[in-house]
N, C-alpha and C positions, 0 to 999 in steps of 0.2 A: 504494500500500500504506500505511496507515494501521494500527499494530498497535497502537494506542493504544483506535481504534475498536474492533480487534476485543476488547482487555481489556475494554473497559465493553457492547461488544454481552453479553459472559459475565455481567457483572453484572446486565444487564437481564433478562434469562432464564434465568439459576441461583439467584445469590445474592440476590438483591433479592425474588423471587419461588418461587412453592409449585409452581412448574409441571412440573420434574422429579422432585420426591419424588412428587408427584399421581400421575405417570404410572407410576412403578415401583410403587406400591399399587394402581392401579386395574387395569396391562395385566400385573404384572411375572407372574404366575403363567399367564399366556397362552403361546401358541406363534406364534412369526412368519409360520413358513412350513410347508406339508405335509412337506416332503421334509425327512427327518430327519437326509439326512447335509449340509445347508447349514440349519442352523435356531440362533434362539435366543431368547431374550423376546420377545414382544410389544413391551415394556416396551422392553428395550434396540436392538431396529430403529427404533422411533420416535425414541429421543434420539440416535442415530448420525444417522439422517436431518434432525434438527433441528441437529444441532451444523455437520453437513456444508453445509448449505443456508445457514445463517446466516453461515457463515465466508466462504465464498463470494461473497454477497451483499455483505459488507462490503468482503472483498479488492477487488471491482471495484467498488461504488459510492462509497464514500467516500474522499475525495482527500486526499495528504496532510497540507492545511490544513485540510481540513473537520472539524467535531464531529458525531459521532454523533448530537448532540441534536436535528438536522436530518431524521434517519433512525429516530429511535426509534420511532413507529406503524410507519414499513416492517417494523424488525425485528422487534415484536412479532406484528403480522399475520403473517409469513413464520413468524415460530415457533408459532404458533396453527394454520395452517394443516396443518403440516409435521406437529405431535402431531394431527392429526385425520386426516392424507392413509390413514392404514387403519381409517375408521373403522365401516366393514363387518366387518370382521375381528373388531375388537372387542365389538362388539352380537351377533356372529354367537357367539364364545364367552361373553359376561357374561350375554347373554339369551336364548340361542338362536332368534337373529333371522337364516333367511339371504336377507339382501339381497344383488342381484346389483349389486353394486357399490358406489359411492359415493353412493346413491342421498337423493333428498329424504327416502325413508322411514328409509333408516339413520341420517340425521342428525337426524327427529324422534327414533326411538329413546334417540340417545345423549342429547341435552338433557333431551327427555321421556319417557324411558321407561313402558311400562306397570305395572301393580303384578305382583308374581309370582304364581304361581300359588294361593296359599295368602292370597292379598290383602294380601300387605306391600306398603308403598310402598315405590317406588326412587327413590334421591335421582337427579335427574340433574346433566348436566355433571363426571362424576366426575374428569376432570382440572384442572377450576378452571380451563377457558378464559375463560369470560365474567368471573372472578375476575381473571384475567390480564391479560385486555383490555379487559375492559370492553364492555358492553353496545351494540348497533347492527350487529357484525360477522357476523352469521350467512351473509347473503346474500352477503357478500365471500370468505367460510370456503369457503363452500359452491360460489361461481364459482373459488376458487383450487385446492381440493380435486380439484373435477372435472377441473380441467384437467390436474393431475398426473401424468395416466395418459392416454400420448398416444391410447388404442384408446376411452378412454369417448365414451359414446351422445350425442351433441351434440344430441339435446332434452332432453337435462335441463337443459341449459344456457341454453335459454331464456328471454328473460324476465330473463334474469341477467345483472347486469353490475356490474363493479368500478372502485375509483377507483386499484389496486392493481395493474394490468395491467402485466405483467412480471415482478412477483414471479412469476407459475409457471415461470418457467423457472430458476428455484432451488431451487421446488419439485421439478423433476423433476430436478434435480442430486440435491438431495438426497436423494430414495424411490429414484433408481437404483444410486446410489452406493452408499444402505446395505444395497440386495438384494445386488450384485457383489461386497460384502466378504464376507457371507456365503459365497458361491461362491468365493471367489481372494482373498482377506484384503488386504493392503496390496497386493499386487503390483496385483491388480485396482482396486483405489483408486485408484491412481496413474495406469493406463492409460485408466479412464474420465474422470477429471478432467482428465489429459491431453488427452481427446479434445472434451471438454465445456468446459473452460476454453482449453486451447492448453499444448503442451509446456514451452514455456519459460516459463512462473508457477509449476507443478508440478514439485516433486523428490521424491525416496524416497531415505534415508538408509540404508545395509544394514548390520546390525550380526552380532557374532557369538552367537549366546546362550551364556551361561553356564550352567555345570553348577551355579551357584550361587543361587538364583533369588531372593534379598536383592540382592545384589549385581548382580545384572541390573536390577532394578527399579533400583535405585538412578543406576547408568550411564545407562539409559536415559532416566530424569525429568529427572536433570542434561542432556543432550544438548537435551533439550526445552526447559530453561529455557535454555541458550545460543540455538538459534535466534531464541526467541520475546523475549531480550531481557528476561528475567524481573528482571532484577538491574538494569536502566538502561544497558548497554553497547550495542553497535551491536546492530539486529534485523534477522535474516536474510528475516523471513517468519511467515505467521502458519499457525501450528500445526493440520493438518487432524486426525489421529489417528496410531495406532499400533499397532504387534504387537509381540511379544515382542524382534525381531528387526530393526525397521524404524522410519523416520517418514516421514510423508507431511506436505508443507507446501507451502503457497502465497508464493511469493517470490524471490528472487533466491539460488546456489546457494551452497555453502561447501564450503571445501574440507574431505577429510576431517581433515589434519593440525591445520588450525585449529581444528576442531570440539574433535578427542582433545586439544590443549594448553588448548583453554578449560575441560574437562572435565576434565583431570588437574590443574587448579589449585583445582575448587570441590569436588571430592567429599573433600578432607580436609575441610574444611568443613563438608561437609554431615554427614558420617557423625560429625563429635564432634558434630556441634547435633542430630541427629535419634538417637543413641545413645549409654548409655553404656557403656565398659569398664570391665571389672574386673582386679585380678590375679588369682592365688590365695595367700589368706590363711587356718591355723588358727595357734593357739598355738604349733605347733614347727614349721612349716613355710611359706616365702612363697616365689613364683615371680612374675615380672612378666607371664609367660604372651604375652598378644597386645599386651602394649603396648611390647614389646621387637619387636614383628613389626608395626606398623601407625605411618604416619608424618601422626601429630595433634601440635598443641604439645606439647612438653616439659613444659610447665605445669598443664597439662590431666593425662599420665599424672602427674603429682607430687599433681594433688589427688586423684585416684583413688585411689593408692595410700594417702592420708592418711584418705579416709572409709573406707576398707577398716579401717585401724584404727581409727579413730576408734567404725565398729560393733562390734568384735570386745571392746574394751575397755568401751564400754556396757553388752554383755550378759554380761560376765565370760566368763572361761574359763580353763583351767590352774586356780584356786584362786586366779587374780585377782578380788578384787571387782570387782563391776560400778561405773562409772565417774558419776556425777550430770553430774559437770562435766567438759570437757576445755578449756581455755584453746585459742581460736583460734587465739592466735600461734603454737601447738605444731605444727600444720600442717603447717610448714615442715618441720621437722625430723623425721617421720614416716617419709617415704621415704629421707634417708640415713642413716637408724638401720635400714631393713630391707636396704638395700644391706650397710652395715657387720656386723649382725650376724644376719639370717638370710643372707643368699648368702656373704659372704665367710667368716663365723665368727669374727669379732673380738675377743677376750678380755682381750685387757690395752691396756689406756691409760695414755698422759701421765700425767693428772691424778689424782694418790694419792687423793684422797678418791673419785673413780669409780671407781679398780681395788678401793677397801676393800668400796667399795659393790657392787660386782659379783660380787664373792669372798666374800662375807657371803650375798647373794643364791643364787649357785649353791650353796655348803654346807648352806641349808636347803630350799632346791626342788631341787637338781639339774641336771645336763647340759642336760635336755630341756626343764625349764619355764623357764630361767634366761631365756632372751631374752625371753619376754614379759613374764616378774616385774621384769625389767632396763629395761625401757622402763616398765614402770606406776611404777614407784619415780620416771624420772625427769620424767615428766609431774605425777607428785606433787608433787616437789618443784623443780618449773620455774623458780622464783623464785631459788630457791640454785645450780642449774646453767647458769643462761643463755648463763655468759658462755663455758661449756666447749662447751656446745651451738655458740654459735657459730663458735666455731672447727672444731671439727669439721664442722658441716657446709658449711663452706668448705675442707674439706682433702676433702672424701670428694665431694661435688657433681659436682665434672669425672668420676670415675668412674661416678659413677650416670647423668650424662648421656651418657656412653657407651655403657653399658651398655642404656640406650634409644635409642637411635640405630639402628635398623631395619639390618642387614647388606643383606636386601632387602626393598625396599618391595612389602609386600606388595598397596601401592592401585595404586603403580604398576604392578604383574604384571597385576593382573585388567582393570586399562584399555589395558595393553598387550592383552592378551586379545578383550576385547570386539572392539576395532578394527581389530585385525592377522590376523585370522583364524584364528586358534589354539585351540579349546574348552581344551585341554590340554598344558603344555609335556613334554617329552622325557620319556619313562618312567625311570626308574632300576630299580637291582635290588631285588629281593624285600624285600631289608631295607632298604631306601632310598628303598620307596616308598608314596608317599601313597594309607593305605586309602580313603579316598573317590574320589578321583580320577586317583589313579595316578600321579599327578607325582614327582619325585626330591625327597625332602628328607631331612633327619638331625634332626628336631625329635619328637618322643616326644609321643605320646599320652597326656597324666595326667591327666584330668580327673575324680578321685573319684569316692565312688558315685551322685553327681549327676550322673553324665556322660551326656550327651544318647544315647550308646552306652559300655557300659560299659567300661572302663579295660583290661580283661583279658579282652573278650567275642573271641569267635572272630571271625576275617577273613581270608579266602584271601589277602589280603595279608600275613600273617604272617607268619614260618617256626614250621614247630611247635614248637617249643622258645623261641621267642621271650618276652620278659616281655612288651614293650609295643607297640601299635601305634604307626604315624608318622603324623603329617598335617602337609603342606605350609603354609605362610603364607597362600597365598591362601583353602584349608578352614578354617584355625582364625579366619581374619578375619569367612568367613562364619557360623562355629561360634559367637563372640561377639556376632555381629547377636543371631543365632538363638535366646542365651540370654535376650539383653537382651529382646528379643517376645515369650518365653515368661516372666518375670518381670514384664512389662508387661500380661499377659495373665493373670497365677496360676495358670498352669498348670506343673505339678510336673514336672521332669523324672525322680524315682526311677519312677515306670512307664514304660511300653514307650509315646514318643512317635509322632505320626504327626503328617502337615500337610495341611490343606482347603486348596487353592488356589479359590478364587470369584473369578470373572471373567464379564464379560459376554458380550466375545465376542473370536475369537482378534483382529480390529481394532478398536479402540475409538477413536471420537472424544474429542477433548483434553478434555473438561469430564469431571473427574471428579464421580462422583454420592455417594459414600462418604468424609467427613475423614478416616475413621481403617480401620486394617484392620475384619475384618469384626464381633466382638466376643469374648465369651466364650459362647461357645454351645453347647459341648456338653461340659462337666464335669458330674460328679452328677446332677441333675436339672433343673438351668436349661436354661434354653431363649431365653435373653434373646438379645435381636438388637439394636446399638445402631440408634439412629432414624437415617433415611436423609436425612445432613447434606449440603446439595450445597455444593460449592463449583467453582472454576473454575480451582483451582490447578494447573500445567501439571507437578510434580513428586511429584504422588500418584502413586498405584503403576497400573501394568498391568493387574494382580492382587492381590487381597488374599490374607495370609498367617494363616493362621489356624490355630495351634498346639493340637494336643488328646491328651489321655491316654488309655491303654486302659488298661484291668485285667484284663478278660478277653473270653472270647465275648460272654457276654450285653451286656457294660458299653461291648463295640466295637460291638453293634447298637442300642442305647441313643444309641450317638455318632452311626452313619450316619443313624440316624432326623432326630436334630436336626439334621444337617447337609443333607438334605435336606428340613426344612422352614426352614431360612433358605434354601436356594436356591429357594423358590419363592415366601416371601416379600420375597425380595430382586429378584427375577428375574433371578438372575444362575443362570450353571453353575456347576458346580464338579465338582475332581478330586482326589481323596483322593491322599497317597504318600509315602514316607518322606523325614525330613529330608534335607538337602543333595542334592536330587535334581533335574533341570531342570525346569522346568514345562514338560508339551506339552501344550495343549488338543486337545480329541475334540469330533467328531462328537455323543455322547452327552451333553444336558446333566449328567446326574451320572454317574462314571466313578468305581470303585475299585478300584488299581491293588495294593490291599494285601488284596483279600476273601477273607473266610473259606470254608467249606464252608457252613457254613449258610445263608448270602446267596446263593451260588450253587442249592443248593438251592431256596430260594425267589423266583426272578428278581432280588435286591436289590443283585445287584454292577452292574447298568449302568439307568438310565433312559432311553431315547432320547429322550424329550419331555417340555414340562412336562404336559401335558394329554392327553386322547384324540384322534383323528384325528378332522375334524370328519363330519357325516353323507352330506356331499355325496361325501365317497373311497367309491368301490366299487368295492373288490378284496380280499383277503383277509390284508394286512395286520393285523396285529396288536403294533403298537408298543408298547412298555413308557413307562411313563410313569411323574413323579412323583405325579400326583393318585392313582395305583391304588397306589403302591409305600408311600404314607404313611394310606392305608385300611386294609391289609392291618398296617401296623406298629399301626391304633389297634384293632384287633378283639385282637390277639396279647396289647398291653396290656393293653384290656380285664377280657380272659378271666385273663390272669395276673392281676391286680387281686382279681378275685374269687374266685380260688383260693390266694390267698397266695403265689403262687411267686418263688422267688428268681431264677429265669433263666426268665420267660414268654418271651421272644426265642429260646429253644432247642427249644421244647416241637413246635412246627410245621416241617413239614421237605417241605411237597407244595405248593405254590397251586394246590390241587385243589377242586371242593363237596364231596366227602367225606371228602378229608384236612382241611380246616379244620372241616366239620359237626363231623367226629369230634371235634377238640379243643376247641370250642365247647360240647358236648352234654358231654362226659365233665368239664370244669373249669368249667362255668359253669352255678348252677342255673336260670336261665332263659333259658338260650341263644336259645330260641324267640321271646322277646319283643326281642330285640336290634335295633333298625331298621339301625342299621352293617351289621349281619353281613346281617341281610336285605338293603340296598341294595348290599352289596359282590356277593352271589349273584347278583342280579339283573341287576346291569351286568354284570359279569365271566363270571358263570358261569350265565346265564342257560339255556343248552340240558341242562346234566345235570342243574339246578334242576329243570327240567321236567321231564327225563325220571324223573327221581326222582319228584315230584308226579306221574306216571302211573305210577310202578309203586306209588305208595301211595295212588292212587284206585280200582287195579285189586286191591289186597289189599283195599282195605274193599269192594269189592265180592264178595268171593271170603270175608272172614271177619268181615266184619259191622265197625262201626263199635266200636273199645272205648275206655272213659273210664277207667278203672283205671292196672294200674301197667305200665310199660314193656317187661316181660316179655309181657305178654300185647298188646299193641299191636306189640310186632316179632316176638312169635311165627312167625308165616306166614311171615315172609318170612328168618327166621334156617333153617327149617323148607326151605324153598327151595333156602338158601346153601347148606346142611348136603346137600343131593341130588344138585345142581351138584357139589361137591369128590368126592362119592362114586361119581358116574361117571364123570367126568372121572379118577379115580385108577385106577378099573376099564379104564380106555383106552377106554368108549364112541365109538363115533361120534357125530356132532352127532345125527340125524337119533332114535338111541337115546338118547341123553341126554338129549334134550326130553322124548320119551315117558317117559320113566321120571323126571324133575322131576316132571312134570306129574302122574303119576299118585301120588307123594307128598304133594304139593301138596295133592290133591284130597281123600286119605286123612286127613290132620291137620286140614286144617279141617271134613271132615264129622264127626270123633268128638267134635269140641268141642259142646259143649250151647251155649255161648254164642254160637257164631261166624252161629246160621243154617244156614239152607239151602243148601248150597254146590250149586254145577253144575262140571261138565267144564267148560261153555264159559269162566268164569270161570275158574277153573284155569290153562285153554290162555292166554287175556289175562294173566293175572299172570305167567307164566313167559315170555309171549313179551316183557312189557313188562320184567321182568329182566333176559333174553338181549340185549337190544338194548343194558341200560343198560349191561353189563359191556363190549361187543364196542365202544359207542361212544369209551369208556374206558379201552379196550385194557389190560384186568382178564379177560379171559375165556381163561386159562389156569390150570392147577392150583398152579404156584407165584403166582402174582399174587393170584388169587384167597384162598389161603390167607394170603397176608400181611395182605390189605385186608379178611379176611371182619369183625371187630370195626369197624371204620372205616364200613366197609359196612352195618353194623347200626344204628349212632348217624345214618349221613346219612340212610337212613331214616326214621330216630324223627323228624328235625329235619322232614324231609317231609311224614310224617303227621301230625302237629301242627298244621304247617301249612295241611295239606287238609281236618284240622277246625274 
């Protein structure tokens, strides 16, 4: 075991090179696998298969003494290889090429692609292999590839031969590996590598997830960096991947107790260097909040405390001016002047010339402004009170650092947590217990009207008469992650928050592909996504957290739209759900566990896939996907666009051809020319498209072709609807109800001078190609009918247009 090897194998194929952001641009909006309840990118099966094979590869070829630099073409080829091993899959979605297999022709495709249909050129090599490696490996690619997949046609292999003979069998480590996480996540990981590698180099770590999903990431990254030796202490092993819950590693084992005390010494650490605290600070009132409840240096809450003022007096308040300057050395003295004189209430001093000063100060401001007019006087005049300063804050300091001295650690609960098996300690009573999570505690919810849930908002944890809610140390711990990421994000908490979880897939191999959560992407009208920085750091997150505001209906389908087109530009999933809530990945790459009525209405509360099922499925499937779910949001846009609407996202309520015709035709004056709306008809709703296009081939047959205005072009067949609802309300039988369409029908278009020469027979076709469309429809009843007849009229128009 060489875990030195495996750090610079990550450099060689993350950081040093474009080969994993290549792949999540070129495959990320693709689908892995048919079967949609074990699927996820394209994108992310091939870097779990490259990360798996390459770790692999190093664990048993290179020796403790050995350098990497001995193995770097092995590594590179093995990773070249590994991003090609579904390279059929890929041609088969970017060009719809289906190659039966790993064929010579699929890998002309991918280097050389043909131009597309309209004669654009397509760049080939879109993952920047030969960029990677360098030019002469095709035929090696192409012998490794094949071999990957122990059932392919051994003539293609032919002819073929490698100076690389062995790597495939880390090839097939890793394409089998990253299909069985798919199917069985870490557990299956660990059983196949077990089986693949030998039980004893392979461990799985079992953890407990938290209801906290900060704080889980966090636990779980630090665990990682102890194994893998991230810090320069002893390495247990080098790091295969991970689940919410678990780690999977190559190396010798550890015990659990050792792991939880090497983890309860670095996450104070990590959590002051990767976040910061606040108190809470206005002009009349300061609380130290979670830094009375979290055990970081004492030094660390004292400068907290100190920029908490240090901003409040910058931007004045009370009728204090705002501050230009604040002398640094005053620092110091910030936090036992908040001890002294907001918590305790401190009014008289020693020092006579401070009590005149304070007592002068209160009889012009008052009770209520006094303390902060009390501290600006004495930052003003720092020079004249230092020496009082001093002492004071050596008589009052022992009690402030008391006073943050944590009762209970609240780092230590939640790592007791993770490791002991506990999601949740012992329930207390109604008023004793933690709204979020239900724990016992006596600490009061007051988090202003900025509070992530409001101060006084309802919680069946309350009693009704209750003022405030309670939250435990280990919620408020993660409640201050939670603010400091949405601060770090600009995202407001006075609206109604929610949180995107994006993740690749429920196991992830250790190379993280993302520096930073996922960006700011769905406030007002951005759509930004930061660029996809890889690195190789073993304490990035699981999952990215990605905090976002609602305002209302429209402004939360506004948010799911963007939220799923970074998930297809990222090739990750993602699951929508309220703060402080677990994360549990689904089946569905996009999942929203918060959806509205409207969404449901219109399929947008679940995607099952990034893409359509390919052509080769034949069965009758009908998987939701994001390429159709982000079609249908830019038609909706569209049409709102040109009808000025303030909530287009509400306007449509059917993914129907005639509920969207309808809204298409009636808010957009050229509906007809829209190629979207028409490509969207025609993939999706391609059979009532038609049938529509026949029942308004068989009207112009029946009332002559009209170029005028739209009354008279849906006449015939508004003329139809109106016959339909009239005997159908008369109770007809079918058999009379035709009859008597038909001979309406027949009646209205022969009095028209315009219409032509009508016939019965034509008649009988328009009413029978009608009947068919309503019944296919399942509209050919007298209440459906009369809902849809307006709807019914515009999908029409949109048809006949058409068919002119």
């Amino acid at each position: 075991m060489n875990p030195d090897a495996a750090r610079e194998a990550h450099d060689t194929i993350v950081s040093s090179t474009d080969l994993y952001a290549n792949v999540i641009d070129a495959a990320g909006e693709y689908d892995a696998k048919v079967d949609s309840s074990a699927n996820c990118s394209l994108a992310a099966h091939i870097l779990n298969a490259v990360t798996v094979g390459v770790n692999a590869f190093v664990y048993e070829a290179v020796g403790e003494d050995e350098s990497l630099y001995d193995y770097e073409e092995d590594v590179k080829v093995l990773a070249a290889a590994l991003a090609l091993h579904d390279t059929n899959k890929f041609v088969r979605e970017a060009y719809g090429v289906d190659a039966e297999g790993n064929t010579s022709e699929a890998f002309d495709w991918y280097f050389d692609p043909e131009p597309a249909d309209d004669g654009t050129e397509r760049d080939g090599d879109p993952f920047g292999i030969e960029e990677f490696l360098g030019d002469g490996y095709r035929d090696d690619l192409k012998y490794l590839v094949r071999r990957t997949e122990l059932g392919e046609n051994s003539t293609e292999l032919r002819g073929l031969d490698t100076q690389f003979r062995g790597l495939e069998r880390y090839c097939r480590i890793g394409d089998s590996t990253a299909s069985v996480a798919l199917k069985r996540g870490a557990e299956g990981v660990h059983e196949q590598l077990s089986t693949l590698i030998g039980s004893d180099d392979v461990h799985r770590i079992q953890f407990t997830q938290l209801e906290q999903p900060i704080l889980n990431e966090i636990l779980l990254g630090t665990s990682k960096e102890v194994i893998a030796s991230e810090t320069g202490d002893r390495t247990y092993g080098v790091v295969i991947g991970s689940s919410p819950d678990s780690i999977v590693y190559f190396g010798e084992p550890i015990e659990q107790a050792t792991l939880k005390a090497e983890v309860t010494k670095r996450v104070p650490e990590r959590i002051s260097t990767e976040f910061q605290f606040e108190c809470k600070l206005n002009w009349n009132a300061f609380d130290y909040d979670i830094l009375a409840e979290v055990n970081i240096p004492v030094d660390e809450k004292e400068q907290n405390i100190s920029d908490a003022f240090r901003e409040l007096l910058s931007r004045g308040s009370a009728g204090v001016e705002a501050f230009e300057h604040i002398p640094p050395e005053f620092d110091q003295y910030f936090p036992v002047l908040a001890k002294a004189i907001y918590i305790d209430g401190q009014s008289e001093f020693a020092d006579p010339d401070i009590q005149d000063a304070y007592d002068r100060i209160e009889e012009e401001q008052g009770v209520q402004k006094v303390k902060l007019h009390f501290i600006a006087y004495l930052v003003e005049n720092y020079d004249t009170h230092s020496d009082f300063l001093d002492g004071f804050a050596d008589d009052v300091r022992p009690e402030l650092h008391a006073d943050l001295e944590p009762e209970t650690d609240a780092i230590g609960t939640v790592v007791d947590r993770f490791f002991d098996g506990r999601i949740a300690p012992e329930l207390g009573s109604k008023d004793e217990m933690c709204f979020l999570c239900g724990g016992q505690t006596d600490t009061k919810y007051q988090k202003g009207l900025s509070g992530i849930y409001r101060t006084q908002e309802y919680s069946r944890r309350v009693p009704p008469h209750a003022k405030y809610k309670s939250i435990c140390e280990v919620c408020n711990l993660e409640y201050a992650l939670l603010s400091y990421v949405c601060e770090e994000h600009n995202v407001s908490t006075n609206n109604s928050l929610e949180i995107a979880y994006f993740y690749f897939d429920d196991f992830l191999g250790d190379v993280r592909v993302r520096s930073n959560r996922v960006g700011n992407i769905v406030q007002g009208d951005g759509d930004e996504l930061d660029d996809p920085e890889v690195t190789s750091n073993l304490i990035k997150p699981q999952y990215f957290i990605q905090p976002m505001y609602v305002l209302d209906e429209n402004h939360r389908m506004a948010v799911v739209r963007q939220v799923m087109e970074a998930a297809q530009e990222s090739g990750m999933k993602v699951v929508i759900g309220r703060p402080f809530t677990r994360f549990e990945s689904t089946d569905a790459v996009f999942a929203d566990e918060e959806t509205t009525r409207p969404q449901e209405l219109l399929g947008l509360d679940e995607a099952e896939r990034f893409g359509p099922l390919p052509s080769f499925v034949e069965n009758d499937r009908t998987d939701s996907h994001l390429r159709r779910a982000l079609q249908l949001f830019k038609i909706m846009s569209m049409v709102g666009q040109d009808a000025n609407m303030s909530n287009p996202y509400l306007q449509l309520d059917r993914d129907t051809f005639h509920s969207i015709a309808n809204f298409a035709v009636i808010n957009h004056d050229r509906a007809v020319a829209l190629s979207d709306l028409e490509q969207y008809f025609e993939t999706y709703h391609e059979k009532a498209l038609m049938d529509m296009k026949t029942v308004a081939e068989r009207g112009i047959d029946l009332f002559g072709k009209q170029f005028d205005s739209k009354y008279k072009k849906t006449k015939i067949f508004r003329e139809a609807l109106d016959a339909f609802l009239s005997g159908k309300n008369q109770q007809m039988d079918d058999d009379r109800l035709i009859e008597y369409v038909e001979s309406q029908v027949y009646a209205a278009a022969d009095r028209e001078d315009y219409a032509g020469h009508a016939t019965t027979e034509e008649a009988e076709a328009f009413v029978a190609a009608i009947r068919e469309y309503l019944v296919e429809n399942d509209l050919y009843d007298l209440k459906k009918l009369s809902d849809w007849e307006n709807a019914l009229v515009n999908s029409y128009f949109y048809a006949y247009q058409k068919s002119l």
